[in-house]
Structures are given as structure tokens and as C-alpha cells.
C-alpha positions as CSV (number, residue, x, y, z in Angstrom):
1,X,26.8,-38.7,15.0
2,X,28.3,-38.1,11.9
3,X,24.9,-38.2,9.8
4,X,23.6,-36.2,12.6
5,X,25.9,-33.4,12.1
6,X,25.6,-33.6,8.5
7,X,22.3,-32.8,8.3
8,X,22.4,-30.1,10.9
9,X,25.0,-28.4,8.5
10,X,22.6,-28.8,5.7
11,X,19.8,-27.6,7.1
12,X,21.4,-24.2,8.8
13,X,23.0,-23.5,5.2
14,X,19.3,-24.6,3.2
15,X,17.8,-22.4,5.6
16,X,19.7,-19.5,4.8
17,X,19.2,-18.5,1.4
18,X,15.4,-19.6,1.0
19,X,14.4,-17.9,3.9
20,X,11.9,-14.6,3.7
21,X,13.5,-11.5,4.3
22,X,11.0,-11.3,7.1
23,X,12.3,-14.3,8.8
24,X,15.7,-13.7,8.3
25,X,15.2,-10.5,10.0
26,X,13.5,-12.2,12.9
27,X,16.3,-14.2,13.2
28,X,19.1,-11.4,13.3
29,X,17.1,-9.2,15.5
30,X,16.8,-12.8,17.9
31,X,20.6,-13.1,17.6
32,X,21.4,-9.4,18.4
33,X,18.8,-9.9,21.5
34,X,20.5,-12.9,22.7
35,X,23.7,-11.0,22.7
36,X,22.4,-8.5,25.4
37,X,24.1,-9.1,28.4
38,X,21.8,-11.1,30.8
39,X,19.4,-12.6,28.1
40,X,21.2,-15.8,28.3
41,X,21.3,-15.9,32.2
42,X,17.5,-14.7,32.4
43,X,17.2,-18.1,30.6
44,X,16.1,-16.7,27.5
45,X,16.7,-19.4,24.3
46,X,17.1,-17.8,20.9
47,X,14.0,-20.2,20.0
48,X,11.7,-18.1,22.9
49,X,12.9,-14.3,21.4
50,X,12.2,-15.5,18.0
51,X,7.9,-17.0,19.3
52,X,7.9,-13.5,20.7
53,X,8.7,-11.6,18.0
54,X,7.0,-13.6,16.2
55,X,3.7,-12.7,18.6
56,X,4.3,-9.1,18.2
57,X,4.3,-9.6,14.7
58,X,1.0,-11.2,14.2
59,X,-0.6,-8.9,16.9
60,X,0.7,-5.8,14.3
61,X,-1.1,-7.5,11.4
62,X,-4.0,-8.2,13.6
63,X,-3.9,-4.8,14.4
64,X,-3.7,-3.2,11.1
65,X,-5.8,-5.3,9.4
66,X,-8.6,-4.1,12.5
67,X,-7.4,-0.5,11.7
68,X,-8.3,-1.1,7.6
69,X,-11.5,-2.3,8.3
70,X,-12.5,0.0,10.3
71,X,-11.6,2.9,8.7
72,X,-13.2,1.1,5.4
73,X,-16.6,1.2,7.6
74,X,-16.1,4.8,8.7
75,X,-15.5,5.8,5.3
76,X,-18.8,3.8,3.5
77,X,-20.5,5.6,6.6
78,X,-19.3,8.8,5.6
79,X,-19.8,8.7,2.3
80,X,-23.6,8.1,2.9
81,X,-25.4,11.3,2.2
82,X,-27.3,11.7,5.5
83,X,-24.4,11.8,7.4
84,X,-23.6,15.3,6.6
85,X,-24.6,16.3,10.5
86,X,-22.6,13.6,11.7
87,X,-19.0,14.5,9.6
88,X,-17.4,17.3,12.0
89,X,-17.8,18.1,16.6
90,X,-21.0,20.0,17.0
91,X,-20.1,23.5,17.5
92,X,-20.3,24.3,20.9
93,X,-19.4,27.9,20.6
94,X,-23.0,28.3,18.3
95,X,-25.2,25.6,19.8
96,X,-24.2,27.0,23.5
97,X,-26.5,24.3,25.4
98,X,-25.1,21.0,23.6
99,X,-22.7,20.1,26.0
100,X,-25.3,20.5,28.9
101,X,-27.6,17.7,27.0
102,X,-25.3,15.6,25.4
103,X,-22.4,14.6,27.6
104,X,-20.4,12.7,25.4
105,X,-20.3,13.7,22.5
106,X,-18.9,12.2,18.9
107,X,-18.3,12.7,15.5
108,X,-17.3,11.2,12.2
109,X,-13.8,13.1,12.0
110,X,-13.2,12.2,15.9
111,X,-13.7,8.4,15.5
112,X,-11.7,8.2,12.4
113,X,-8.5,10.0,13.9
114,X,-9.5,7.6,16.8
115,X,-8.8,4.8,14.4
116,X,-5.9,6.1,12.7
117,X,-4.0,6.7,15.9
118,X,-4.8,3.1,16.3
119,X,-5.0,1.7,19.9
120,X,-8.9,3.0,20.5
121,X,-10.8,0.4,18.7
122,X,-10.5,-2.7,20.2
123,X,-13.1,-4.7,17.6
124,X,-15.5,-3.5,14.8
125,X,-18.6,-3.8,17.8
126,X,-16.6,-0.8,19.8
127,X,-16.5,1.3,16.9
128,X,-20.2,0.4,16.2
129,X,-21.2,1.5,19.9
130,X,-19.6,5.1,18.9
131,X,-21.7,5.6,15.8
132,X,-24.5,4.6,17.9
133,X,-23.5,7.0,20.9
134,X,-24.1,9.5,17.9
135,X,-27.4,8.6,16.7
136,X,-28.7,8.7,20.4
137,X,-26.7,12.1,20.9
138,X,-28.4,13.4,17.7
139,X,-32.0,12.0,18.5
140,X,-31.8,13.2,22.3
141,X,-30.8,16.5,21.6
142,X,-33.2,17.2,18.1
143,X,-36.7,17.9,17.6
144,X,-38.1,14.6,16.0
145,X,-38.8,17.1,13.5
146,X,-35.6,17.9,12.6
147,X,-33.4,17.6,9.5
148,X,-30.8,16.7,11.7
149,X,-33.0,13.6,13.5
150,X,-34.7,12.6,10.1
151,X,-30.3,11.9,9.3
152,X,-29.8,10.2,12.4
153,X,-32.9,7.8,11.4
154,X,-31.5,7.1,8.4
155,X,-28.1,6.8,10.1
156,X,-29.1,4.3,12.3
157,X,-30.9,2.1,9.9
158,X,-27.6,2.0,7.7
159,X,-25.7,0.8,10.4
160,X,-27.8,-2.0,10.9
161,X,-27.5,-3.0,7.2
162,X,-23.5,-2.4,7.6
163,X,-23.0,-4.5,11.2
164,X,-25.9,-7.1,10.9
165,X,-24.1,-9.9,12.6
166,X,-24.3,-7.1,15.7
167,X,-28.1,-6.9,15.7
């Protein structure tokens, strides 16, 4: 029992200093949680607060790491130079009959305050359905002949070259 002890004591204190800040913060915010009345009697162990902020912690950098990369793919899209129809909302108050044609409309500055905000994009193939959804809006509502088609063509074939494993 004694040993045992011992090396319980030497563990909590090496634990201590060499932990990351991160953890250590875990741990406090843990400790305060398990001093809110009823955490204890809910049956909550300070080992189960710590998995699950632990959980929300890795679902964060899930998250942002999601949010990075898509906005990195929005950004290469924008920066191609036949996406220059595709960079702001179609002006409804000049094209009056766009919203009778094209129901759902989108638009390089929508889908990237989509992604800032953060919670709309799901996975890189949701984001790639969007910039689709503006091709086909583009192509249904142009002439073939159009400027504005010829940049949706070329659209379209840079997003296969930019999401190939979603061909």
C-alpha cells in the first residue's frame, strides 16, 4: 500500500508541471465542472468531463481545419479569371426575370460567408454541390453563346481538376 501511494504522489506532482497548458486547462475546467452541484450525483466522474471536453475539442479542430480548407478552395476558385460572373448575387433589381428561372441561386461571396460563419459546410463534397448549383444556374439561365456560359464552362472544368476524387 505504501509503494502504491507513493507512486500515486509522484505521478499527480510529475503530472503537474509537464503538462500542456491545454491539458491543464482541461483539467481545471473538469474540476470546476465537477464542483457544480449535482455533477457528482448525476454520476458524472471527473475522468467522463475531461473525454468530453476532450470530444468538443477535437470536433473544434475538425471543424476549423474543414473551415481552412474550404475557404483555401473558394479562394483558388475565386482567383481563377472566369469566375468574374460568379464573385457577387446576380442582381435581381437589373436582370428582373432571374429569380423566376433560377430558384436557388448562389454566388462566390455567399458560399464563402457560408463558410466563415462556419456550421454550413458539412464536407468539401457539400461545398462542391454549391459551385455546381452555380454552373447549372449560369448555364440554365445563359445563351450558350454567352460570355457568361463560356465562364461557367470553364468553371466547371476547373472544379473537376480541383475535386477529382469527387468525379
Amino acid at each position: 500500500t505504501h509503494t502504491h501511494n507513493n507512486n500515486n504522489n509522484n505521478h499527480a506532482h510529475h503530472n503537474t508541471p509537464s503538462s500542456s497548458s491545454s491539458s491543464l486547462r482541461g483539467n481545471e475546467a473538469a474540476t470546476r465542472a465537477m464542483a457544480i452541484p449535482g455533477i457528482m450525483e448525476a454520476g458524472w466522474a471527473l475522468t467522463d468531463l475531461l473525454a468530453s471536453t476532450k470530444a468538443a475539442k477535437d470536433s473544434d479542430r475538425k471543424k476549423n481545419h474543414l473551415k481552412s480548407e474550404l475557404l483555401a478552395l473558394v479562394r483558388k476558385t475565386e482567383d481563377q479569371q472566369f469566375t468574374w460572373p460568379f464573385r457577387e448575387p446576380v442582381d435581381t433589381g437589373e436582370v428582373k426575370d432571374y429569380l423566376e428561372i433560377i430558384k436557388d441561386p448562389i454566388d462566390l461571396s455567399t458560399i464563402e460567408k457560408r463558410i466563415e460563419k462556419g456550421d454550413w459546410y458539412k464536407s468539401r463534397q457539400m461545398l462542391y454541390v454549391d459551385l455546381l448549383r452555380m454552373v447549372d444556374n449560369c448555364k440554365l439561365y445563359n445563351d450558350q453563346t454567352s460570355p457568361y456560359y463560356e465562364c461557367a464552362v470553364s468553371l466547371e472544368k476547373y472544379l473537376e481538376s480541383l475535386f477529382p476524387d469527387l468525379q
